[in-house]
C-alpha positions in Angstrom: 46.4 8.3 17.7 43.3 6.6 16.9 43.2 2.9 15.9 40.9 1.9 13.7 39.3 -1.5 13.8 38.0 -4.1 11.2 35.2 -5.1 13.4 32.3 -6.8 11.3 29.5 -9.5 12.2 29.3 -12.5 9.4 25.8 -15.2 9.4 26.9 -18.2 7.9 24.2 -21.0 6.5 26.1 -24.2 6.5 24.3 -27.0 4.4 24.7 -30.7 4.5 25.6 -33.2 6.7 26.1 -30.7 9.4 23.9 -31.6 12.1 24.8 -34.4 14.6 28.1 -34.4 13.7 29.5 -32.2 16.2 29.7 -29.4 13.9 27.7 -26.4 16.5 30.7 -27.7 19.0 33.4 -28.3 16.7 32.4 -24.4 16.0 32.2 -23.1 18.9 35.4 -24.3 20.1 37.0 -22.5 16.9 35.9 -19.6 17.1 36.4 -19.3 21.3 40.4 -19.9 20.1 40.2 -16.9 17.6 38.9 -14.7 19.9 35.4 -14.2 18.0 31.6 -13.6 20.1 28.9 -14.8 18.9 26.3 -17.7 18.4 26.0 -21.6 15.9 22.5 -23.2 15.8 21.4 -26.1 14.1 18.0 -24.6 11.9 14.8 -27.0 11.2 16.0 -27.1 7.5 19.1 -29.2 8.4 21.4 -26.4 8.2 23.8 -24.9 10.7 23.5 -20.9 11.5 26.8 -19.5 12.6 26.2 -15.6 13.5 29.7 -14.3 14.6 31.5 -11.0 15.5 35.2 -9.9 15.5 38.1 -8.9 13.6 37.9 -9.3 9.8 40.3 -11.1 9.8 39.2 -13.8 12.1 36.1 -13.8 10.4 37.4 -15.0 7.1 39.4 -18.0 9.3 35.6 -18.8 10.5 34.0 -19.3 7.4 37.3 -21.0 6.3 36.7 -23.4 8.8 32.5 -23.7 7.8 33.4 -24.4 4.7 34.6 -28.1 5.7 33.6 -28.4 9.5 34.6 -31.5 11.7 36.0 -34.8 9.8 32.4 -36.0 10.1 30.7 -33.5 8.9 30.0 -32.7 4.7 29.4 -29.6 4.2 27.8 -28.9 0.2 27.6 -25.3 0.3 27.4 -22.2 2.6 26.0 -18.7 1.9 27.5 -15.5 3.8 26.0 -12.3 4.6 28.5 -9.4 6.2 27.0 -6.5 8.5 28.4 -4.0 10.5 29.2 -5.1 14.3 26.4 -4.4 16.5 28.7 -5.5 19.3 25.7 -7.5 21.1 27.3 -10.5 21.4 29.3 -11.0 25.0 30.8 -14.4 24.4 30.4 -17.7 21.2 28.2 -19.9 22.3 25.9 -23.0 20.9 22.2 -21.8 21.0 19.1 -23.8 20.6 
């Protein structure tokens, strides 16, 4: 029997008060509990770049938790882009 798999990669542009705030950690954390691979950078514009791979399903909980972030953080808006996994990514992790 073949199982089939929801495996998708989501970017996620978090704007606002994201930066300094914990938020690339705060994220990284997350997602590590989920299960997810992948990468969150803060980007010169101020935002917050979340690139992540996994189960549909855990995807959605991700940008969920984007949406708001750590207490500190104020997040105004985010824009998501879905692809197909390219199964590249061996572990979450904060870039720079």
């Amino acid at each position: 029997m073949k199982v089939t798999s929801n495996k998708k990669r989501v970017i996620i542009q978090v704007y606002g008060m994201v930066q300094g705030v914990f938020f690339r950690a705060s994220t990284c954390d997350f997602a590590q509990k989920i299960g997810l691979r992948g990468t969150v950078r803060n980007v010169r514009d101020g935002s917050v770049e979340i690139v992540a791979e996994g189960e549909e399903e855990d995807l959605n909980k991700l940008i969920t938790f984007a949406k708001t972030g750590p207490p500190s953080a104020k997040v105004y808006n985010i824009n998501v882009s879905w692809e197909d996994s390219k199964d590249d990514l061996p572990y979450f992790r904060v870039t720079y």
